[in-house]
C-alpha positions as a Markdown table, in Angstrom:
| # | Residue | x | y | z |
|---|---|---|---|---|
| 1 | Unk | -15.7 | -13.1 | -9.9 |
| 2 | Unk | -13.2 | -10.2 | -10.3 |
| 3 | Unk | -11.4 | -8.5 | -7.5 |
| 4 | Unk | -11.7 | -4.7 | -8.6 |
| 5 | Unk | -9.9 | -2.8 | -5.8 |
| 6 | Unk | -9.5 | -2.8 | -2.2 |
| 7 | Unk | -10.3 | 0.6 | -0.4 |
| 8 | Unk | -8.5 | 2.3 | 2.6 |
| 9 | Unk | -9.8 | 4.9 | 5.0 |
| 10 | Unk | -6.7 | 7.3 | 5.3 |
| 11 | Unk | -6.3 | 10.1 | 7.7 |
| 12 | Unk | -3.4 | 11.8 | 6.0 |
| 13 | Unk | -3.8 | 11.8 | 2.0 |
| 14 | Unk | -0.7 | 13.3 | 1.4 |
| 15 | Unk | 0.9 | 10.6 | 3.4 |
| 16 | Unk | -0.4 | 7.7 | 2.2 |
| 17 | Unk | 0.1 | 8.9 | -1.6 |
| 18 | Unk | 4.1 | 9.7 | -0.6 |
| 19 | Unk | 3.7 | 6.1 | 0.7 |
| 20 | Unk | 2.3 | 4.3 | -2.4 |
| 21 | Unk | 3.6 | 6.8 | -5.2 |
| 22 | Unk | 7.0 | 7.5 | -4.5 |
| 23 | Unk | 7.4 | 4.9 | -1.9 |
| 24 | Unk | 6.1 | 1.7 | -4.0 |
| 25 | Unk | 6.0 | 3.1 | -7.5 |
| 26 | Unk | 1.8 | 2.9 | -7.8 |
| 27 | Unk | 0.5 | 4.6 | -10.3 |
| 28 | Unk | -2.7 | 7.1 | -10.0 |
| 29 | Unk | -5.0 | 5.8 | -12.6 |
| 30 | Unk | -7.5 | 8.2 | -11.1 |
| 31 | Unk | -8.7 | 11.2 | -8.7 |
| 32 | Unk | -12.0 | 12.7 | -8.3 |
| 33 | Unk | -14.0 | 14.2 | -5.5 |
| 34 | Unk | -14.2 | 17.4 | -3.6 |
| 35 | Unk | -12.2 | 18.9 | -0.3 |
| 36 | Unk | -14.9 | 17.0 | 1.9 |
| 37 | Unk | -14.5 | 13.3 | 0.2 |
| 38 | Unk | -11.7 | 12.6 | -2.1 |
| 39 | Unk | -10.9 | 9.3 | -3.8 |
| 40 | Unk | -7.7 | 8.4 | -5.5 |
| 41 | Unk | -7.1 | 4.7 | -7.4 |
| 42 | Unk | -3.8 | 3.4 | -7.1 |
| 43 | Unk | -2.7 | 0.5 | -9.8 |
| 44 | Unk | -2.9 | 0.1 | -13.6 |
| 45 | Unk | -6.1 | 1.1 | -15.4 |
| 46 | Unk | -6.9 | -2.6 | -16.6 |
| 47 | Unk | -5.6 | -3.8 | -13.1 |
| 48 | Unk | -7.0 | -4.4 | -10.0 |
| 49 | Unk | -6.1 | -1.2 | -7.4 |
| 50 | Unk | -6.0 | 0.3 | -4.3 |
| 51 | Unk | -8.5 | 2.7 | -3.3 |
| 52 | Unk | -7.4 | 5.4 | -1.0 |
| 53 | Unk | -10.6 | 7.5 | 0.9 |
| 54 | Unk | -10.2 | 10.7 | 2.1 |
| 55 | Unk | -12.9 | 12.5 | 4.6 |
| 56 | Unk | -10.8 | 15.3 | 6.8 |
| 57 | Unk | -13.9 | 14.8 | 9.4 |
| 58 | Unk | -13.7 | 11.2 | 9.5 |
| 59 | Unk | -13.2 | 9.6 | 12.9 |
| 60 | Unk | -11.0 | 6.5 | 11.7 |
| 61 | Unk | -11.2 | 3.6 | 14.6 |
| 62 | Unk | -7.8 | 0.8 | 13.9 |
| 63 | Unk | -7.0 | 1.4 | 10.6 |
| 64 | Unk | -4.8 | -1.7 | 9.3 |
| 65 | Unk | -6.7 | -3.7 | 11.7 |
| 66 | Unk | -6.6 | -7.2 | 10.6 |
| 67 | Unk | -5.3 | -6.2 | 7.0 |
| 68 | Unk | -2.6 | -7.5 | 4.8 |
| 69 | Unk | -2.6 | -6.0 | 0.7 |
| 70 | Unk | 0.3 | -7.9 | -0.8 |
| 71 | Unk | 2.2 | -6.7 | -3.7 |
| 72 | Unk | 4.9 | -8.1 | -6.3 |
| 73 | Unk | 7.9 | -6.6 | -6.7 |
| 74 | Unk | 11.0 | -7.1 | -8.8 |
| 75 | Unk | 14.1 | -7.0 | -6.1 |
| 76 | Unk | 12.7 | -7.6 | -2.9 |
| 77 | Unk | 16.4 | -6.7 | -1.6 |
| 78 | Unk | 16.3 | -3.2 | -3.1 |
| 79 | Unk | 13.3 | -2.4 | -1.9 |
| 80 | Unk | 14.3 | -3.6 | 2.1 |
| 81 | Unk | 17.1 | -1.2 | 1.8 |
| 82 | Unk | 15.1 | 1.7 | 0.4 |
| 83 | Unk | 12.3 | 1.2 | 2.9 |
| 84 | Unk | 14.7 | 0.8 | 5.6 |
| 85 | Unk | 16.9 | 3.7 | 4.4 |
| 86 | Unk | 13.6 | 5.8 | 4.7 |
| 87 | Unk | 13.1 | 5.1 | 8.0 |
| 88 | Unk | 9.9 | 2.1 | 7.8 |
| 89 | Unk | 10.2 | -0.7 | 9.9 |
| 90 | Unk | 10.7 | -3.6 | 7.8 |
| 91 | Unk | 9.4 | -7.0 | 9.5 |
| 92 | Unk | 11.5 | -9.7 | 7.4 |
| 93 | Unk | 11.8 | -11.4 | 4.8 |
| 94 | Unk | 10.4 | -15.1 | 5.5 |
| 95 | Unk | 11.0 | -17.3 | 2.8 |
| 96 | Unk | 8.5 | -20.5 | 3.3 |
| 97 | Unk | 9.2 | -22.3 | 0.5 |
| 98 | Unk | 12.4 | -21.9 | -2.2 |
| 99 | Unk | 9.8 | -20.0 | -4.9 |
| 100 | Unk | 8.6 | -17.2 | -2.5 |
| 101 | Unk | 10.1 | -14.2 | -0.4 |
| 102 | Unk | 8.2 | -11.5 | 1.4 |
| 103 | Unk | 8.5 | -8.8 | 4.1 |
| 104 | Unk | 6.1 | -6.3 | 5.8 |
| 105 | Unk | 6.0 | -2.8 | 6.3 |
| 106 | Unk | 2.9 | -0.5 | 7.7 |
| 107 | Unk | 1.2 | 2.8 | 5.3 |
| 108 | Unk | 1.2 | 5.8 | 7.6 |
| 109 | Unk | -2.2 | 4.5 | 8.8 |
| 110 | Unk | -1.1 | 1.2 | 10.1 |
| 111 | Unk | -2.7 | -0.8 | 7.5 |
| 112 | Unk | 0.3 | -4.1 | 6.4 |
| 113 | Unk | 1.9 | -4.3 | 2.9 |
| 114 | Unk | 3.4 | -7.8 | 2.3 |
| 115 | Unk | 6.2 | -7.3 | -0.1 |
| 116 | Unk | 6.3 | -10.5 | -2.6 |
| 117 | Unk | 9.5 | -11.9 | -4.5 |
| 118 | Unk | 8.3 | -14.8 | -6.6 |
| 119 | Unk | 11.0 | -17.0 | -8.3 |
């Protein structure tokens, strides 16, 4: 078994591509659909990704709701103090053992990114 992707129901597309484009440096490996249903895949092609869905009618109840995506970054540090300096509330880091660090922050829709620093 293969994870694939992981999909999210998003209000705002705009938003939440700022959030995962410029925000956390995703790629768009690809976007298709129409102004009723629009899909965009966030992640390396050969990789698993994040699947944003876009329906301007859509009633969307808790979004986030029990939710965690966690992603591996590079400088944990850097990327507190750009969040931060954005204006997200950072909720962190926790450090559990000497081999892992990790912070959250919330998408525009509520859903929780765990930030990862493996050593």
């Amino acid at each position: 078994m293969k994870l694939n992707w992981v999909t999210l129901n998003v209000r705002d597309l705009e938003k939440s591509l700022y959030f995962y484009t410029k925000v956390l440096k995703l790629n768009v490996s690809a976007r298709f659909g129409d102004e009723n249903h629009q899909i965009v895949m966030l992640g390396e092609a050969d990789g698993t990704k994040i699947e944003l869905i876009f329906e301007p009618n859509a009633q969307i109840e808790n979004p986030g709701n029990g939710v965690s995506i966690g992603l591996e970054t590079d400088n944990l540090e850097k990327l507190i103090d750009e969040l931060k300096n954005m204006g997200y509330r950072v909720t962190g880091p926790v450090s559990p053992n000497p081999h892992i660090r990790f912070f959250f922050v919330q998408d525009p829709d509520g859903y929780t990114i765990q930030l990862i620093e493996q050593k």
